[in-house]
Every structure is written in structure tokens, then in C-alpha cells.
N, CA, C and O atoms as a GROMACS GRO file, in nm:
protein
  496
    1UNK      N    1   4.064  -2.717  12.058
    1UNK     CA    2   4.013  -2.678  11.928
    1UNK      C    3   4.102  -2.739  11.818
    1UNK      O    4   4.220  -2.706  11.823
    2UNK      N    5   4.053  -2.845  11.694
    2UNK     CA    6   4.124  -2.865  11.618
    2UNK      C    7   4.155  -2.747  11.490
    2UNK      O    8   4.075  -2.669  11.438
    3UNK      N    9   4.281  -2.765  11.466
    3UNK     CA   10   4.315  -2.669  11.374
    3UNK      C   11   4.234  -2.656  11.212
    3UNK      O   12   4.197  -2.755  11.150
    4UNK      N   13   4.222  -2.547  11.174
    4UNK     CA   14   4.211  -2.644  11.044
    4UNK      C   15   4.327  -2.622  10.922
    4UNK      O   16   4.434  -2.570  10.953
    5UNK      N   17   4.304  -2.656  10.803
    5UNK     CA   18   4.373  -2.718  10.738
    5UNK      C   19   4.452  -2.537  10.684
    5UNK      O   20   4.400  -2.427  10.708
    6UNK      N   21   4.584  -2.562  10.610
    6UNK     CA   22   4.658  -2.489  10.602
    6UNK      C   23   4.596  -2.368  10.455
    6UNK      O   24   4.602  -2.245  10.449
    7UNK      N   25   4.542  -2.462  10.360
    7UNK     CA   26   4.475  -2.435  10.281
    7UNK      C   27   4.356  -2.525  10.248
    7UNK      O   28   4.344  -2.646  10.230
    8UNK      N   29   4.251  -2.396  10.249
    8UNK     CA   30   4.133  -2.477  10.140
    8UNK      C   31   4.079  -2.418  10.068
    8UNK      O   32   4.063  -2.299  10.092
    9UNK      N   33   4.034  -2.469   9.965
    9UNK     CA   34   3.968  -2.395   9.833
    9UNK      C   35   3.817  -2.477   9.829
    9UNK      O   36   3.780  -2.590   9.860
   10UNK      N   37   3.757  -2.361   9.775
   10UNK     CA   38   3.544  -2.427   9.797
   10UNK      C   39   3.531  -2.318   9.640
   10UNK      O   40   3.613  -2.233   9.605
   11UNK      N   41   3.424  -2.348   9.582
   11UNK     CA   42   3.354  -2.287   9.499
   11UNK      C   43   3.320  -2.105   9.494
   11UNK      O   44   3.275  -2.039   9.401
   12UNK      N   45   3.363  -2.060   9.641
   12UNK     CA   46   3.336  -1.920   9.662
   12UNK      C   47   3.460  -1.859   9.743
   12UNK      O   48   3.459  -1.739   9.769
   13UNK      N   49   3.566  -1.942   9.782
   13UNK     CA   50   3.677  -1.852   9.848
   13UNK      C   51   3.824  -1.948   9.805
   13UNK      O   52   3.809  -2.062   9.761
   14UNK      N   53   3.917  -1.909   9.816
   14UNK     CA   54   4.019  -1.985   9.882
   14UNK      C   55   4.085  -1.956   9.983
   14UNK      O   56   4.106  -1.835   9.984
   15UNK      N   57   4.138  -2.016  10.085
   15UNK     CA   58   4.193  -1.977  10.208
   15UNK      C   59   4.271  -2.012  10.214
   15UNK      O   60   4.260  -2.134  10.219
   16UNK      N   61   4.408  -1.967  10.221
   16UNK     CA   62   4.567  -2.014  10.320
   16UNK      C   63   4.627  -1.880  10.408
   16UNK      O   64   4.650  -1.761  10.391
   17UNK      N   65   4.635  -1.982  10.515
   17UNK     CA   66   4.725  -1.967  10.690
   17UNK      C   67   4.842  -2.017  10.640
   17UNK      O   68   4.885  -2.115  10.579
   18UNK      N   69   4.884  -1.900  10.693
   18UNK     CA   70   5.064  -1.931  10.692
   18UNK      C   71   5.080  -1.848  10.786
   18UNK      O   72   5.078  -1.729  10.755
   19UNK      N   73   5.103  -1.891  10.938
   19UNK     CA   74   5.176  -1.873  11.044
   19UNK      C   75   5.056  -1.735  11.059
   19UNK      O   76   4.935  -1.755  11.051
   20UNK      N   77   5.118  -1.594  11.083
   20UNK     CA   78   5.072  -1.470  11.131
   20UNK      C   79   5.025  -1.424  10.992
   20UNK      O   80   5.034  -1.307  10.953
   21UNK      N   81   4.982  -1.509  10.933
   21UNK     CA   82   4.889  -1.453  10.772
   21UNK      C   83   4.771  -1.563  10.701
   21UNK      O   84   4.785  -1.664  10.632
   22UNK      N   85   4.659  -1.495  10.751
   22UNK     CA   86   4.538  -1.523  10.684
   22UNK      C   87   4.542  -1.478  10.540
   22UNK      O   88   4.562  -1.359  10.516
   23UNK      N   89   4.525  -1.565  10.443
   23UNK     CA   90   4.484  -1.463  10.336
   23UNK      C   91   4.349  -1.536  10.234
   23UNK      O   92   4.342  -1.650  10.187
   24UNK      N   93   4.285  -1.460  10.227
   24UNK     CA   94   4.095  -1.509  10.176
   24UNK      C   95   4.102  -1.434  10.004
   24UNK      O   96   4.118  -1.315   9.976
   25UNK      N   97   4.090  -1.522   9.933
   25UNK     CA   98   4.075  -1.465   9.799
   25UNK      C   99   3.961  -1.539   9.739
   25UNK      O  100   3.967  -1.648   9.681
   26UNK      N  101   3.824  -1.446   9.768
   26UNK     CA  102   3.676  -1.493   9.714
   26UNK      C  103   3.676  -1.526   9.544
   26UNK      O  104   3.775  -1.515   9.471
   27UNK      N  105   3.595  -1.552   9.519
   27UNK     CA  106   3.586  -1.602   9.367
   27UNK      C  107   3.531  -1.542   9.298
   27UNK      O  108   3.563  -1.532   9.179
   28UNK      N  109   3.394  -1.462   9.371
   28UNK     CA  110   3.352  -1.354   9.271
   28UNK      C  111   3.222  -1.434   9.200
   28UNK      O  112   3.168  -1.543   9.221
   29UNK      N  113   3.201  -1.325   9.104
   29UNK     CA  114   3.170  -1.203   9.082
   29UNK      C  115   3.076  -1.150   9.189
   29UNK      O  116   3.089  -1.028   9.205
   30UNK      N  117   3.000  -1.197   9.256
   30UNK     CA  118   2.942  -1.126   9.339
   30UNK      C  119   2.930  -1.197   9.479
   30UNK      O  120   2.903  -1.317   9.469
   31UNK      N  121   2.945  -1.146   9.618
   31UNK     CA  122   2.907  -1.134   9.758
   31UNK      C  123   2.758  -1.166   9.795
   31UNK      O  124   2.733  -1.084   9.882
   32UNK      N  125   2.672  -1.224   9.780
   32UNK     CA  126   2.523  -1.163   9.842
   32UNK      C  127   2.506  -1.272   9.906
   32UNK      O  128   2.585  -1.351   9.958
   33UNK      N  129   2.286  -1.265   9.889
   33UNK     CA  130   2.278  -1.312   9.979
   33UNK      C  131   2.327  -1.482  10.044
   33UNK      O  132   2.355  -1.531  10.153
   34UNK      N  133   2.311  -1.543   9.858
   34UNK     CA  134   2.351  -1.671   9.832
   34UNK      C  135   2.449  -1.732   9.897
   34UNK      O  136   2.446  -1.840   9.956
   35UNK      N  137   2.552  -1.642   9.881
   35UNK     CA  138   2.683  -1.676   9.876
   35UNK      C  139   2.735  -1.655  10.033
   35UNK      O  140   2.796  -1.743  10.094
   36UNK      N  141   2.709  -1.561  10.072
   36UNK     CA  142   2.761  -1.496  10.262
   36UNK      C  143   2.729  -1.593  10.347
   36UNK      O  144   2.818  -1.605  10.431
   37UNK      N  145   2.615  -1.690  10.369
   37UNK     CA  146   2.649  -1.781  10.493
   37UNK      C  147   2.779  -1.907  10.465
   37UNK      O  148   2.874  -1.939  10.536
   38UNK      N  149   2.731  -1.964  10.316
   38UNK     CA  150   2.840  -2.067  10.259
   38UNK      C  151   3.015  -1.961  10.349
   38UNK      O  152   3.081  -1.982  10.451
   39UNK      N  153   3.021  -1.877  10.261
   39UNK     CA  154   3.150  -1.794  10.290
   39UNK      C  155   3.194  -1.816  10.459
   39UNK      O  156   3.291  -1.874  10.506
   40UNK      N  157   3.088  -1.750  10.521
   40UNK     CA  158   3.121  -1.762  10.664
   40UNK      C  159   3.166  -1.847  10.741
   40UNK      O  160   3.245  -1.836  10.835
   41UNK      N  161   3.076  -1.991  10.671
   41UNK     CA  162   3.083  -2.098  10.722
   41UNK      C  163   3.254  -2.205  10.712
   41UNK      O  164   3.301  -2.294  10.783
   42UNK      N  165   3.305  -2.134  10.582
   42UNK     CA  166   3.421  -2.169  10.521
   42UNK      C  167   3.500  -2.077  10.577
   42UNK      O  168   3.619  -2.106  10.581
   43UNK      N  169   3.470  -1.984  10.618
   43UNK     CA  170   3.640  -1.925  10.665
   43UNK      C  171   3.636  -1.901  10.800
   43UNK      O  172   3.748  -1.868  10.841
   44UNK      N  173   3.548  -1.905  10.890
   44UNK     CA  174   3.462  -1.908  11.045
   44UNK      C  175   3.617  -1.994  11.100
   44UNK      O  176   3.678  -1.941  11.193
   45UNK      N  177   3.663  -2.103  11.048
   45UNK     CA  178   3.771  -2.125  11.185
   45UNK      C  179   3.879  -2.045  11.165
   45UNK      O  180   3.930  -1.994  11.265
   46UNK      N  181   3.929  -2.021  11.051
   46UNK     CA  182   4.041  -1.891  11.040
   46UNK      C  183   4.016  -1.807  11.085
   46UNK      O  184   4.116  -1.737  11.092
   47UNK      N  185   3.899  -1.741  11.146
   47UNK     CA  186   3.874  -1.605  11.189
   47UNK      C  187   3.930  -1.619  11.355
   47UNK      O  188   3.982  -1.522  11.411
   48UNK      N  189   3.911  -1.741  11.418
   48UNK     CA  190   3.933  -1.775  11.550
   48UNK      C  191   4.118  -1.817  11.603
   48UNK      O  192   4.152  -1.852  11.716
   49UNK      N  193   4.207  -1.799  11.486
   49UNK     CA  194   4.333  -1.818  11.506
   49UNK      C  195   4.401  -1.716  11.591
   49UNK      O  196   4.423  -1.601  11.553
   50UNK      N  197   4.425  -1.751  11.678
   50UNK     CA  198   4.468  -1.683  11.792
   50UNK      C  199   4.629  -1.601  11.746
   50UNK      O  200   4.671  -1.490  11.779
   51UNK      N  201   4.702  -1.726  11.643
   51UNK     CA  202   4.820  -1.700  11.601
   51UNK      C  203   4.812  -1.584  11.488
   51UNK      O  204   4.922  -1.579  11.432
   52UNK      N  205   4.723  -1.490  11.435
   52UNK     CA  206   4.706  -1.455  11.294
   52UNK      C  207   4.728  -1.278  11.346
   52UNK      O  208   4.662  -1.217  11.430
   53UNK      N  209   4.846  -1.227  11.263
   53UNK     CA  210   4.842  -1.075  11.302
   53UNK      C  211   4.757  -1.045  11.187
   53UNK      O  212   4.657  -0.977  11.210
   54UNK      N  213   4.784  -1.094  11.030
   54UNK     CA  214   4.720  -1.001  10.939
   54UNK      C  215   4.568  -1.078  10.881
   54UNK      O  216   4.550  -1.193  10.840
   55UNK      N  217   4.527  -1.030  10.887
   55UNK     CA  218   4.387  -1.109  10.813
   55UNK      C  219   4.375  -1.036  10.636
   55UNK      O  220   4.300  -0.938  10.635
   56UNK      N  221   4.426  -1.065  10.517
   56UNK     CA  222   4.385  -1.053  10.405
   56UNK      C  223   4.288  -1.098  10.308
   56UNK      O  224   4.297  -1.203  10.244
   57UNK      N  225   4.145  -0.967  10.296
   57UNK     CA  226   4.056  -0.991  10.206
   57UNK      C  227   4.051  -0.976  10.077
   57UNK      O  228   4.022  -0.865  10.030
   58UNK      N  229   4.077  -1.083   9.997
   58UNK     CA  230   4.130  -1.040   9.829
   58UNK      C  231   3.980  -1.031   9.729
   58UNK      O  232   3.917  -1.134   9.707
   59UNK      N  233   3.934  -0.896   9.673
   59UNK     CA  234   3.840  -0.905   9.621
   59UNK      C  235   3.878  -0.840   9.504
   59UNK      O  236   3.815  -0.751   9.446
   60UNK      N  237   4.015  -0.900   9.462
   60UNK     CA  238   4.011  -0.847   9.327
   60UNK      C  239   3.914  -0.972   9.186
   60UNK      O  240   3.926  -0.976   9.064
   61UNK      N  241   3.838  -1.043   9.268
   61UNK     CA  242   3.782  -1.106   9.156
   61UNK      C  243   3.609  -1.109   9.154
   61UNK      O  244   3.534  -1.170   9.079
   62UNK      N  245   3.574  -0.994   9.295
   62UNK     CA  246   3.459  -0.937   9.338
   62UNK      C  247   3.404  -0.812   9.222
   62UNK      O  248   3.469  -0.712   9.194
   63UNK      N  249   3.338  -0.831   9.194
   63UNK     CA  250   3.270  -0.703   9.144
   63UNK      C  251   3.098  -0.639   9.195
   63UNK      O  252   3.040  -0.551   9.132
   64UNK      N  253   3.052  -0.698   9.300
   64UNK     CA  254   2.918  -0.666   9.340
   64UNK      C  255   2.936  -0.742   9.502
   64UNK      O  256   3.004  -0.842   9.527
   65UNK      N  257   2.856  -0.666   9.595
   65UNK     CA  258   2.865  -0.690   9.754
   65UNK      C  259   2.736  -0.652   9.777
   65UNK      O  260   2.694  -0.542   9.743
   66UNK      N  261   2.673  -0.733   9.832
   66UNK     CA  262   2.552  -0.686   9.923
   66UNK      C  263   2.571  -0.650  10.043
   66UNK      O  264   2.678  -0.634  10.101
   67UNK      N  265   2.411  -0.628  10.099
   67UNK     CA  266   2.436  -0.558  10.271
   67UNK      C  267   2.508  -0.709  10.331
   67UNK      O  268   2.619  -0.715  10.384
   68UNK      N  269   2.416  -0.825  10.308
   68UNK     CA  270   2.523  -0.921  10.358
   68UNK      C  271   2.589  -0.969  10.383
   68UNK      O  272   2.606  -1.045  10.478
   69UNK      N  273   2.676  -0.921  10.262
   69UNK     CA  274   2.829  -0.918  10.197
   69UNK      C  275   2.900  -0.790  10.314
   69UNK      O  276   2.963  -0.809  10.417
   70UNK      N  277   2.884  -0.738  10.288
   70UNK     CA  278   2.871  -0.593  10.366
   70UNK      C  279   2.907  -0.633  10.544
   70UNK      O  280   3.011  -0.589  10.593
   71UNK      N  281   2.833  -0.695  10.607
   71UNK     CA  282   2.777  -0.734  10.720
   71UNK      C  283   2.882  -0.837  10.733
   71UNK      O  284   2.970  -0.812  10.815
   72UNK      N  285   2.890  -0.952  10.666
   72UNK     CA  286   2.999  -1.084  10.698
   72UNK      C  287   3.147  -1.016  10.692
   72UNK      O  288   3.242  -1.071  10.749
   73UNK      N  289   3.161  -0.904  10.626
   73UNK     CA  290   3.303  -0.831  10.606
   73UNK      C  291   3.319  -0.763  10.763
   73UNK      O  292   3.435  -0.752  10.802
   74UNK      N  293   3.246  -0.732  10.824
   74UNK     CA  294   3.246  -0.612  10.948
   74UNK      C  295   3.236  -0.733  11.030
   74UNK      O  296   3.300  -0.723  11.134
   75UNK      N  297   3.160  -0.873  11.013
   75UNK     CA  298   3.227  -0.993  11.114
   75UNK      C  299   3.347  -1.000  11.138
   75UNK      O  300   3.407  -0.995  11.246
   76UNK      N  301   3.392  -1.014  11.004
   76UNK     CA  302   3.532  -1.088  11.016
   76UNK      C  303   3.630  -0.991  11.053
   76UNK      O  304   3.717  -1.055  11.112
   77UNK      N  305   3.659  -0.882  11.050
   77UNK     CA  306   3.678  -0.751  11.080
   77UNK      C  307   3.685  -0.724  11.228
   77UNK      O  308   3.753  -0.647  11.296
   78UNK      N  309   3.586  -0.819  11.257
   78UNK     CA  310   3.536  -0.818  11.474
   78UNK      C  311   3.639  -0.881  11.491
   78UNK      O  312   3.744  -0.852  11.548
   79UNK      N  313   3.593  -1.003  11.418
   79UNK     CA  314   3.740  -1.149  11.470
   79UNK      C  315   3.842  -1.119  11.463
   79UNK      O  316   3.929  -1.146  11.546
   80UNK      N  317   3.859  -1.045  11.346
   80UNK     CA  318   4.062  -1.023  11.350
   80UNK      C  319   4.022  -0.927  11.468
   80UNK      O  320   4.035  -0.974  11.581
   81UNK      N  321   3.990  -0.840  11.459
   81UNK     CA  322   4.063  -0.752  11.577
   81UNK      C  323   4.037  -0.815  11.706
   81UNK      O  324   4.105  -0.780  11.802
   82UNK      N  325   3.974  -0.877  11.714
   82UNK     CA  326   3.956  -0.975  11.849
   82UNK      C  327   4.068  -1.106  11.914
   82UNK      O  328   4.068  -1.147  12.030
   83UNK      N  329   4.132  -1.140  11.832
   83UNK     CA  330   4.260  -1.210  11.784
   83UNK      C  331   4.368  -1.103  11.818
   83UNK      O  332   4.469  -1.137  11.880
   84UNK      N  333   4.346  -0.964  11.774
   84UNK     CA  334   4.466  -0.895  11.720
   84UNK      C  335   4.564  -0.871  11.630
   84UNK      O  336   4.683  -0.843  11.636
   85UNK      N  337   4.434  -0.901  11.490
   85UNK     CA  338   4.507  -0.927  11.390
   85UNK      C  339   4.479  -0.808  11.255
   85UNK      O  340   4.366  -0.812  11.208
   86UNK      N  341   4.570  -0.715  11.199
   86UNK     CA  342   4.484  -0.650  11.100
   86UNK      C  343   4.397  -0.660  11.011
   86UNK      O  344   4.431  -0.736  10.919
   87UNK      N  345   4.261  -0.595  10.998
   87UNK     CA  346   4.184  -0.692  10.871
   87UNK      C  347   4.263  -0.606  10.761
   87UNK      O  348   4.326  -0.504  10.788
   88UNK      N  349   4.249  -0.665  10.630
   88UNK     CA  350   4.296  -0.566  10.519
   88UNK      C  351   4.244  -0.582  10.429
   88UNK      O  352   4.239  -0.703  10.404
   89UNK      N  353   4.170  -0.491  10.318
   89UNK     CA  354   4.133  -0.489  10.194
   89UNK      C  355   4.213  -0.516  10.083
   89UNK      O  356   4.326  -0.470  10.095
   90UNK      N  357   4.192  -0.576   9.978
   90UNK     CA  358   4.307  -0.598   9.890
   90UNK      C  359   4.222  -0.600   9.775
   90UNK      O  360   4.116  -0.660   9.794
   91UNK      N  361   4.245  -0.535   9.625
   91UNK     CA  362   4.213  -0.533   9.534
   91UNK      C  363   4.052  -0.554   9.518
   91UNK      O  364   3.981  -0.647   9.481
   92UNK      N  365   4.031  -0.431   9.562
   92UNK     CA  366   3.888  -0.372   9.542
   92UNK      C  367   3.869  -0.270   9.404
   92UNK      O  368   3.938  -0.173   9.375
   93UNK      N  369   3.777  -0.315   9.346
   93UNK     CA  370   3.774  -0.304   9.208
   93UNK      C  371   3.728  -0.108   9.238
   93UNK      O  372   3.748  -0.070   9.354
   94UNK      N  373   3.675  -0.004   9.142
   94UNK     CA  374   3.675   0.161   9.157
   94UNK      C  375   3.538   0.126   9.222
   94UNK      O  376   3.540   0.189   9.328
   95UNK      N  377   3.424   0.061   9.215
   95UNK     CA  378   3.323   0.040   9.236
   95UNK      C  379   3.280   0.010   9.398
   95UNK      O  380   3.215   0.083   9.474
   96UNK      N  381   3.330  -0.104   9.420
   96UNK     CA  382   3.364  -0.127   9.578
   96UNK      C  383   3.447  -0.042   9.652
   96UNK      O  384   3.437  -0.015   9.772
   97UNK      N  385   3.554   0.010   9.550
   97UNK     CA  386   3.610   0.104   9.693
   97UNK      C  387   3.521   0.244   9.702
   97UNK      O  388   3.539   0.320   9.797
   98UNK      N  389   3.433   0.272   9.607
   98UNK     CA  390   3.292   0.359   9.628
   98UNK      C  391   3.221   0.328   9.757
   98UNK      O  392   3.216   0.392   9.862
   99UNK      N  393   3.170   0.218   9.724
   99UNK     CA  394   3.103   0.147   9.840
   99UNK      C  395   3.132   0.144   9.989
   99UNK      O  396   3.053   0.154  10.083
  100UNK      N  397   3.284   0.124   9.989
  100UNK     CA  398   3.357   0.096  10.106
  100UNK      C  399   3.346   0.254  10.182
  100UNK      O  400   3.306   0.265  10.298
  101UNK      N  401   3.374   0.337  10.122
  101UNK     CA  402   3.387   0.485  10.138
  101UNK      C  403   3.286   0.525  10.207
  101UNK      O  404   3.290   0.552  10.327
  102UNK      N  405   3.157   0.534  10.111
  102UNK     CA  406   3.043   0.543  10.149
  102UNK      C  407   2.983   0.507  10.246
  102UNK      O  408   2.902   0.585  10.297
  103UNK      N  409   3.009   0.353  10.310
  103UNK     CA  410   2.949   0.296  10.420
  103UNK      C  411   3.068   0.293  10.540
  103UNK      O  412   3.063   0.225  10.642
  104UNK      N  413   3.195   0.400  10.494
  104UNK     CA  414   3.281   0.437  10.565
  104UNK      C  415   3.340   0.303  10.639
  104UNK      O  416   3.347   0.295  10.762
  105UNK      N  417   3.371   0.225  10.573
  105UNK     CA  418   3.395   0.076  10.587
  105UNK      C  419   3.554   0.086  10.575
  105UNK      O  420   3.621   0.004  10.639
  106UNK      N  421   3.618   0.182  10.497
  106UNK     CA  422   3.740   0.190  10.472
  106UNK      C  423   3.792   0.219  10.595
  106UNK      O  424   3.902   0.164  10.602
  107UNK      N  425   3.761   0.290  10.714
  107UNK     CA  426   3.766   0.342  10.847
  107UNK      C  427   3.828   0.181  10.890
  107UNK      O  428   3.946   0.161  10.919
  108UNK      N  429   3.734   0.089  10.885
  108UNK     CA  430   3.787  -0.070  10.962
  108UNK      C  431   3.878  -0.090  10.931
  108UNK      O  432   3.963  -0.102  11.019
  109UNK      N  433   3.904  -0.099  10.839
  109UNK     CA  434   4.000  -0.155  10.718
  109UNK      C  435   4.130  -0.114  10.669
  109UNK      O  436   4.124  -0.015  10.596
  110UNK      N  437   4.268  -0.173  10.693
  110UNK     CA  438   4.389  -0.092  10.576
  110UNK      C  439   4.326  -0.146  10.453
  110UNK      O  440   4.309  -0.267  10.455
  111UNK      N  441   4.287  -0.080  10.344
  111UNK     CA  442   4.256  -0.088  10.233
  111UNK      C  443   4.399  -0.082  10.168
  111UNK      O  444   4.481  -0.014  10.230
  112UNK      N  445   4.445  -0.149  10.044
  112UNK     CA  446   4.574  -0.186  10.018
  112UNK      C  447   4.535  -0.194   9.878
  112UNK      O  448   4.424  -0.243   9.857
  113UNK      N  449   4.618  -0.147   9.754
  113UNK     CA  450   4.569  -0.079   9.645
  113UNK      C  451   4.643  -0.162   9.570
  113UNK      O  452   4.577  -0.214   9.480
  114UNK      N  453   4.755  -0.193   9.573
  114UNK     CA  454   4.873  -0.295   9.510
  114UNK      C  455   4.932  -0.404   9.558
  114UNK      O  456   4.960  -0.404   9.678
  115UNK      N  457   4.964  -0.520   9.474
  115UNK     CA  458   5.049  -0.613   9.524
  115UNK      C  459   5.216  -0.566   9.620
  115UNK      O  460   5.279  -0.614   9.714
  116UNK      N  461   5.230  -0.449   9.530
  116UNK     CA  462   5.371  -0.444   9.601
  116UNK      C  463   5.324  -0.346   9.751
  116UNK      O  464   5.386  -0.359   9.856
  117UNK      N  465   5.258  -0.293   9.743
  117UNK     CA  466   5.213  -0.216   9.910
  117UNK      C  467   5.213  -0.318   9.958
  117UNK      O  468   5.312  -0.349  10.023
  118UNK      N  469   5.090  -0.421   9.944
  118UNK     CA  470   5.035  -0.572  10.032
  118UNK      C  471   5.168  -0.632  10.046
  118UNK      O  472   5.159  -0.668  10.164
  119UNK      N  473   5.247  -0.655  10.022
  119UNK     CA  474   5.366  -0.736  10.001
  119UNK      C  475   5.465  -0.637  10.108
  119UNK      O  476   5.545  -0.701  10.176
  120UNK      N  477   5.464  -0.498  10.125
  120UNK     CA  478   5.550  -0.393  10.216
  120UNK      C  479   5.450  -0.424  10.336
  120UNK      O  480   5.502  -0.442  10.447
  121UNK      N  481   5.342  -0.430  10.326
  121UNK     CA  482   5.278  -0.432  10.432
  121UNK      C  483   5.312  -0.540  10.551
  121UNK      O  484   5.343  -0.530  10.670
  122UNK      N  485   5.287  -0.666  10.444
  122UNK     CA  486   5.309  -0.794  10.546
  122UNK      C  487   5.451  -0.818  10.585
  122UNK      O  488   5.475  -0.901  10.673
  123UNK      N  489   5.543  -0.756  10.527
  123UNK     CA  490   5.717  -0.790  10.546
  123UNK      C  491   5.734  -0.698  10.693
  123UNK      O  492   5.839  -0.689  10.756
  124UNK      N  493   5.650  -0.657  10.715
  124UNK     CA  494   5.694  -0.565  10.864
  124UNK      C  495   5.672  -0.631  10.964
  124UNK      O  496   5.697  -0.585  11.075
   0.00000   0.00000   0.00000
């Protein structure tokens, strides 16, 4: 399997691997239907890193998620833990972490509220 690249940036995410850290920071404003296969398709080989303990989803620039949106999150969620890697929420706006609650999504997920938690988190 070739690797892929350490970082990449596309119109709807950016991605950098660094060793035992995935970290995905979408672009926003919204998740749906448009947007979730492009997404998948762009971060689909990071999900398969065998080397990755933490997987970080940064949606502090998200403000709307569909079921799709919804659905590609509980993928990637499979993969890390399939790897053995934590998935984690990161800067989910009051709205989404409604959402998350609700569809009891927070259950998958360390949901992570601050830079300096996310930052205690990954130093362990």
C-alpha cells in the first residue's frame, strides 16, 4: 500500500499525519450531501493507517451536518477504531454538540471542548 502524503489540503478538508496523529480540519460551513463523498474520498487513506493512535475531527469551522455528514463521521469512527486509534471531536460549535448528543454520537467519540484539553489529550 502506498502511503499517502503527510499533508493535504482540498477545498473541503485539510489533512496532516504526523506519526500516531491524524488530524482532519473540514472547511465548513456545512457537511452534506455535496460535500461527504468528495470528503471520504480525501481522507479514505488516512483512515487505513495502521500507525495512527489518535484520529482528530476539527469542526470548529462546521456549522451544519447532515445524515450524511452524520454517517461518513460513524465511518471514520469504524476505521480508527479498527486501526486502534481514538476518534475525537474537536471544536464543535453549541449546535452540533446538540446534535451529537441527540444522535448519542458523543458515546463514539472523546468530544474535546478546548485547544488546551486536545493538546493534554494527545501529550499522553
Amino acid at each position: 500500500m502506498e502511503l499517502p502524503p503527510t499533508r493535504k489540503k482540498t477545498p473541503l478538508a485539510e489533512v496532516a499525519w504526523d506519526g500516531p496523529l491524524v488530524s482532519i480540519k473540514f472547511a465548513g460551513p456545512n457537511i452534506g450531501q455535496r460535500e461527504t463523498p468528495i470528503i471520504q474520498e480525501d481522507i479514505g487513506p488516512y483512515l487505513k493507517l495502521k500507525t495512527i493512535k489518535y484520529l482528530v475531527l476539527d469542526l470548529s469551522a462546521v456549522s451544519f451536518m447532515s445524515s450524511m455528514g452524520l454517517s461518513m463521521f460513524i465511518g471514520a469512527r469504524n476505521a480508527a477504531a479498527a486501526v486502534g486509534a481514538q476518534p475525537v471531536l474537536f471544536g464543535l460549535n453549541k449546535d452540533l454538540k446538540s446534535l451529537m448528543a441527540m444522535m448519542k454520537m458523543d458515546k463514539l467519540f472523546k468530544v474535546v471542548d478546548s485547544q488546551a484539553d486536545l493538546n493534554k489529550l494527545l501529550s499522553k
